[in-house]
C-alpha positions as CSV (number, residue, x, y, z in Angstrom):
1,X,102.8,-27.8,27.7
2,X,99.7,-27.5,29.2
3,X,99.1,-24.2,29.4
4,X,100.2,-23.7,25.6
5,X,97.7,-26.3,24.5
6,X,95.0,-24.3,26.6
7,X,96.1,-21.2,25.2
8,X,96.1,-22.3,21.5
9,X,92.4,-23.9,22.5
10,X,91.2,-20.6,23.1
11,X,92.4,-18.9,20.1
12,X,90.8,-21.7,18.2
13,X,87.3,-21.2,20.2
14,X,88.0,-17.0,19.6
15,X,88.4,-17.8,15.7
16,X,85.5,-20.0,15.3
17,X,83.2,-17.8,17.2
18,X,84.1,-15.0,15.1
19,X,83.7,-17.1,11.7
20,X,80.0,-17.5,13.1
21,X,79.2,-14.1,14.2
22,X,80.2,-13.2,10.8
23,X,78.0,-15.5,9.0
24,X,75.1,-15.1,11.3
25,X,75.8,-11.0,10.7
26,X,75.9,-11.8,6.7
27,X,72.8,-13.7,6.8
28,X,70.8,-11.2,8.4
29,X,71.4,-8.2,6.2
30,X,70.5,-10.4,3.1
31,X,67.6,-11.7,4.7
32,X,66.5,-7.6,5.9
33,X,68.0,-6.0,3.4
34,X,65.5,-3.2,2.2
35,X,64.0,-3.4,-1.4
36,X,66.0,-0.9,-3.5
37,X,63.6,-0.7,-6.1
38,X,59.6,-0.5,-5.6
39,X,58.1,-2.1,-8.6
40,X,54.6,-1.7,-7.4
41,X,53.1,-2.3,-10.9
42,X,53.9,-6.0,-11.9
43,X,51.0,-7.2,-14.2
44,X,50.8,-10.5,-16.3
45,X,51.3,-12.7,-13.5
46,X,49.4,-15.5,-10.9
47,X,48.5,-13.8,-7.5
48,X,50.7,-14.4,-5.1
49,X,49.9,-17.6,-2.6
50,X,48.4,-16.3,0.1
51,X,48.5,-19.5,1.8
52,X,52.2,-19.1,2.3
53,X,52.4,-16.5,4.7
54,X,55.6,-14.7,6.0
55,X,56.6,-13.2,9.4
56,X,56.5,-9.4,9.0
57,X,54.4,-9.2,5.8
58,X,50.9,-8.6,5.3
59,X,49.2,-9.7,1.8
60,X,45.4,-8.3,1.1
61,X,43.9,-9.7,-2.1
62,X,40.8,-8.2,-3.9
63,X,39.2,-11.0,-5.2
64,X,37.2,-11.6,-8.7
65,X,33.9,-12.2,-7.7
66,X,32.5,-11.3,-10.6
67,X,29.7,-8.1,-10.1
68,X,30.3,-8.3,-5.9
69,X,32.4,-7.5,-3.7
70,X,34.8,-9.6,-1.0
71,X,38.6,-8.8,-0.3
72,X,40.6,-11.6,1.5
73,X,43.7,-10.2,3.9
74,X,46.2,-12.8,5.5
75,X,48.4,-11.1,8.0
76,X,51.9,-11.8,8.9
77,X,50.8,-13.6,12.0
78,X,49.0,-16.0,9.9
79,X,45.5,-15.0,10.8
80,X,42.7,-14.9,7.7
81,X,40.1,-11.7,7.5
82,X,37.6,-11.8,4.8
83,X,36.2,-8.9,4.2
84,X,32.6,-9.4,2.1
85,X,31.6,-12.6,0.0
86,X,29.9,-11.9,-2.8
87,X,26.5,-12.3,-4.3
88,X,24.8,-15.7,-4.0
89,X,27.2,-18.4,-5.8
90,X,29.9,-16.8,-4.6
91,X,30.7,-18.9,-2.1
92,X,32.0,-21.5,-4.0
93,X,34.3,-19.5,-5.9
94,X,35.5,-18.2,-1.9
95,X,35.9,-22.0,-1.2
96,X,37.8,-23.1,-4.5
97,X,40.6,-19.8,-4.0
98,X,40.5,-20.6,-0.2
99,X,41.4,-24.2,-1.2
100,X,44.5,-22.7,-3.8
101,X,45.6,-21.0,-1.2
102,X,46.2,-23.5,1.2
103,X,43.6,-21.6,3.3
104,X,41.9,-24.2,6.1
105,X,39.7,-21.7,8.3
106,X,39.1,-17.8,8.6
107,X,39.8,-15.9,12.0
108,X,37.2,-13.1,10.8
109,X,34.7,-12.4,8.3
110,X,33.6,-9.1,7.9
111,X,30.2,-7.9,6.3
112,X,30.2,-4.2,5.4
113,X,26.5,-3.5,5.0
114,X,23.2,-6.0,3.9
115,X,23.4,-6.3,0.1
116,X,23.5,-9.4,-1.3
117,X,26.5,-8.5,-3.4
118,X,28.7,-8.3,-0.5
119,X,27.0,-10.4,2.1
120,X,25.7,-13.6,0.3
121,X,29.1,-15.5,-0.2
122,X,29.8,-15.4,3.5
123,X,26.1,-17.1,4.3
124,X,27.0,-19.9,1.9
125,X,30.6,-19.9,3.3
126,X,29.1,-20.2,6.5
127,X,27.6,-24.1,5.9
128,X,31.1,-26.1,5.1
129,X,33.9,-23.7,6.0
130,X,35.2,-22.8,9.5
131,X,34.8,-18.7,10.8
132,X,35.7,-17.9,14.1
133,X,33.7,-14.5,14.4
134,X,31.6,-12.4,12.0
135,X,32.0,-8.8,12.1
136,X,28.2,-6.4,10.9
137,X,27.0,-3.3,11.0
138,X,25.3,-1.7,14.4
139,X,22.8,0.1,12.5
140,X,19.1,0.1,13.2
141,X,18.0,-0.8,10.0
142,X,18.6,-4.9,9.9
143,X,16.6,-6.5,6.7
144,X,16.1,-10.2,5.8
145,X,19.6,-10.9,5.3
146,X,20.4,-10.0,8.3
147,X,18.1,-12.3,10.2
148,X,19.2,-14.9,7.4
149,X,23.1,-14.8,8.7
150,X,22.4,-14.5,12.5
151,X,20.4,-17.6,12.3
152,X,23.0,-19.4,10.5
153,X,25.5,-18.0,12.7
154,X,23.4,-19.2,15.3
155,X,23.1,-22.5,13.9
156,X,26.6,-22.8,13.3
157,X,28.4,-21.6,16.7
158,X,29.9,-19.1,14.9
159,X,29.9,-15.8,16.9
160,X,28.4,-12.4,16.0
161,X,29.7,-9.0,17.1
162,X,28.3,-5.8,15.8
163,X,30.9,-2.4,15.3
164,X,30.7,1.0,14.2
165,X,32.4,4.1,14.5
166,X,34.7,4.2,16.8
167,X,35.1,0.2,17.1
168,X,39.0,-1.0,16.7
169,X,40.2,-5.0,16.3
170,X,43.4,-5.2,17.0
171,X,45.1,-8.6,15.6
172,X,48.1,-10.7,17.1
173,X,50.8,-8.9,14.8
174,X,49.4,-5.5,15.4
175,X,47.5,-5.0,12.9
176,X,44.5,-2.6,13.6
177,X,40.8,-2.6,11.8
178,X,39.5,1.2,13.4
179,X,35.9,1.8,12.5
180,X,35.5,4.8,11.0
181,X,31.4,4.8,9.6
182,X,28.6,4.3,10.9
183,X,28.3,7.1,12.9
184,X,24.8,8.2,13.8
185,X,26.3,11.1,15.4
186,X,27.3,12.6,12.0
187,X,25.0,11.4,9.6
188,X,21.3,10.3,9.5
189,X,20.7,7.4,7.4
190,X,17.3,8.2,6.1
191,X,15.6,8.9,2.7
192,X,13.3,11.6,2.4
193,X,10.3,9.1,2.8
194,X,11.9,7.6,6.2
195,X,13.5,4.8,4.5
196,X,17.2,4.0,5.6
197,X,19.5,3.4,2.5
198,X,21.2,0.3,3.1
199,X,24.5,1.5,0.8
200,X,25.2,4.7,4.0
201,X,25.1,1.9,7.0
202,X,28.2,0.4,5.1
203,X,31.2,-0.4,7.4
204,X,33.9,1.7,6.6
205,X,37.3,0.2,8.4
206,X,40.8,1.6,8.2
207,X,43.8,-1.1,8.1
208,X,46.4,-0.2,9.2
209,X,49.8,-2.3,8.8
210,X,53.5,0.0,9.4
211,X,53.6,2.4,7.2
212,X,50.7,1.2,5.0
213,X,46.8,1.8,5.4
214,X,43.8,0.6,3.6
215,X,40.4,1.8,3.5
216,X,37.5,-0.3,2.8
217,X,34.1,2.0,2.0
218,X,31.8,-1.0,0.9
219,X,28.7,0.9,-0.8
220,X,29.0,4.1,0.8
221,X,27.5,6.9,-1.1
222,X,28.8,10.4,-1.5
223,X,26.3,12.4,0.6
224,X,27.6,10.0,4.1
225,X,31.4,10.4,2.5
226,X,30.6,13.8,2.6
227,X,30.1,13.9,6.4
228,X,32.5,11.4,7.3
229,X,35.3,14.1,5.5
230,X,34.0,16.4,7.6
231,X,34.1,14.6,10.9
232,X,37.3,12.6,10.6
233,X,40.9,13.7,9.7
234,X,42.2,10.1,9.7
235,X,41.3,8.8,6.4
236,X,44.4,9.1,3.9
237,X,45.4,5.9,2.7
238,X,47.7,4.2,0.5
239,X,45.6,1.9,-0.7
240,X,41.1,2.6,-1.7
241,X,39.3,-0.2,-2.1
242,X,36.4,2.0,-4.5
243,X,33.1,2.3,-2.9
244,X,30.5,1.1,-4.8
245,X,32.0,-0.8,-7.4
246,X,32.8,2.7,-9.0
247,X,29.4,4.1,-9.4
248,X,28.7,7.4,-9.8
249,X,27.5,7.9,-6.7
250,X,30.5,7.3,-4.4
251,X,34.1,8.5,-4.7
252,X,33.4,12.4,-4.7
253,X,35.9,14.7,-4.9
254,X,35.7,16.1,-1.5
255,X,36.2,12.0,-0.6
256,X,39.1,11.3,-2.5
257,X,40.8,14.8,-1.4
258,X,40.6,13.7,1.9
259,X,41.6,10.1,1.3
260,X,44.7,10.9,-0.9
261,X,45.3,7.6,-2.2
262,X,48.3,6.1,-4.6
263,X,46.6,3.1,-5.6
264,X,42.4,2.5,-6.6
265,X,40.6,-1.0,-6.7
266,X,37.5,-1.5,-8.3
267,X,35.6,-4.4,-8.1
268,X,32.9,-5.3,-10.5
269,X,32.3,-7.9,-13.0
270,X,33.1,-7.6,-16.6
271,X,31.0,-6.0,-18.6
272,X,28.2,-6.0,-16.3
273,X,24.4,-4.7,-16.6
274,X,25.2,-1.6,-14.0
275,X,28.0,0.0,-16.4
276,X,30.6,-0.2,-13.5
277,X,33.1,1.2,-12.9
278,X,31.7,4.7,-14.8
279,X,33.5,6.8,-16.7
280,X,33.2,9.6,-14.7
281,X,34.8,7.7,-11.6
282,X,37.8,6.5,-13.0
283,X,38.1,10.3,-14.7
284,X,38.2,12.1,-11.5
285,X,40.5,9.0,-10.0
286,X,43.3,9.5,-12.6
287,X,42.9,13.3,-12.2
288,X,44.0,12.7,-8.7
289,X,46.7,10.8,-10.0
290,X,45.6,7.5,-8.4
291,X,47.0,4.2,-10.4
292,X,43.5,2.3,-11.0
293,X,43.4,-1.4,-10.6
294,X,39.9,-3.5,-11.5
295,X,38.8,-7.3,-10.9
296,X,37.1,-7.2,-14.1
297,X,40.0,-6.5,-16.2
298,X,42.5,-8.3,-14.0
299,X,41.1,-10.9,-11.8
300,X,42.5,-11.2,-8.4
301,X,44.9,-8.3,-7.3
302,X,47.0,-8.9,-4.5
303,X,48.9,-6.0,-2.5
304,X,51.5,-6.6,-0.4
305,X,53.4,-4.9,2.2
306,X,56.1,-5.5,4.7
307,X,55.6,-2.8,7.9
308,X,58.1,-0.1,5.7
309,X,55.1,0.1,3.6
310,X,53.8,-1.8,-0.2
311,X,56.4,-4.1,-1.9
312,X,54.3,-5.1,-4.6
313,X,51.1,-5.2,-6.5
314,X,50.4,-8.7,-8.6
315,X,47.3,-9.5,-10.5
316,X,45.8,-12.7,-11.7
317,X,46.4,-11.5,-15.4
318,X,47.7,-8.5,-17.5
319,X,45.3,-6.1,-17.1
320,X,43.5,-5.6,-20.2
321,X,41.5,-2.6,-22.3
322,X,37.5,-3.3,-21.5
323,X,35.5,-4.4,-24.5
């Protein structure tokens, strides 16, 4: 009697482990099964909480900062890059979608170049909002605002590194910033009166996620695009973040041939004094076949992307025909 009941035990403890191998089996295809259909497009509704983040996703959000520039990426470890702020007041637009977003602190904040379009919002964000590290330019030419954010960084214990070309930060779920521009070995930043312009000592970083990349040019102009084409054979992308708030004189056509992107954001403010994006940009874009999203007509756009490559695109609001 024994041995039957010990026998009969173990088919009991054979059945049950199978029962839960086959829901445990179950439950992970649902949870990983692949997205059958890429709807990369959806418009007409609210940015997706970045706060919230998920383990093997990466969400980068091009924020509506009005006539400025500052992109906000939470990776699937959790970890919060800012790249650009802003003009001046933008910082507590930064603060109020920080504080939307659930978002308590930044690991990085990344300046591309010493306009106060892109730089000013993370010098105000600097007084009441925790950064571990800011990320600038190593370029010789260093003007006010420069000093300006080094001394707040100073006053602030807030750490200063300085990258170019050649420069990679690798974050805790793998996701690599590689420093593509400056690169004094390729291109001379000066005017023809020995001025540097500020828009060529831009930053221009590659992120790379699985099978998705973006590429962030800040202001850089056509003439340093020009010889970053010709020195690098690493810069197609899924995803351009347009230099220059799509002024004429970035995105040339040697650029974007090398870039090969499937997706364009601009951002610029509605209806601003500079006429950005021009007409002439967006032309060439959509002759390259490149689906165009703008701040100015949509607010916030948030891409995301799981490492297969991008899952969706969602903007603040339906994007809508300029006045």
């Amino acid at each position: 009697m024994g041995r039957y009941t010990s026998k009969k035990a173990r088919k009991i403890e054979i059945i049950v482990f199978g029962i839960i191998t086959l829901i445990l089996l179950i439950y992970g295809y649902i949870n990983n099964k692949p997205t059958d259909i890429l709807n990369p497009a959806t418009e007409g509704t609210s940015a997706v909480n970045t706060g919230a983040y998920e383990n093997g996703v990466i969400q980068a959000s091009f924020i509506d900062i009005g006539q400025g520039d500052s992109s906000f990426i939470k990776l699937s470890s959790g970890e919060n890059i800012l790249i650009d702020g802003g003009d001046k007041g933008s910082g507590e637009v930064l603060r109020r979608y920080f504080a939307d977003n659930s978002i308590n602190k930044l690991d990085a904040a990344i300046v591309s170049h010493y306009h106060a379009d892109h730089a000013e919002g993370i010098y105000e964000l600097m007084n009441e909002f925790p950064i571990d590290v800011i990320y600038m330019p190593n370029v010789k030419t260093r003007p006010e605002l420069h000093d300006d954010l080094v001394r707040r960084a100073d006053k602030k214990g807030i750490e200063i590194k300085y990258i170019s070309a050649g420069d990679k930060i690798t974050f805790k779920d793998g996701t690599v910033f590689d420093v593509l521009f400056p690169d004094e070995s390729i291109f001379s930043n000066t005017k023809d009166d020995g001025e540097a312009n500020i828009n060529n000592d831009s930053l221009v970083i590659k992120v790379s996620y699985g099978e998705t990349d973006f590429l962030f040019t800040g202001d850089l102009e056509s003439d340093a695009e020009k010889a970053l084409v010709k020195s690098s054979n690493n810069l197609d992308c899924e995803v351009l973040k347009v230099g220059h708030h799509g002024s004429k004189t970035s995105s040339s056509k040697v650029f974007l041939n090398a870039v090969t992107p499937e997706y364009a954001v601009i951002s610029a403010g509605r209806n601003n004094r500079y006429k950005h994006p021009h007409g002439q940009v967006l032309d060439r874009l959509e002759s390259f076949g490149i689906k165009i999203y703008r701040t100015d007509l949509s607010g916030n756009i948030t891409v995301v992307a799981d490492s297969n490559g991008i899952t969706e695109i969602k903007t603040e609001y339906s994007q809508q025909e300029e006045n």
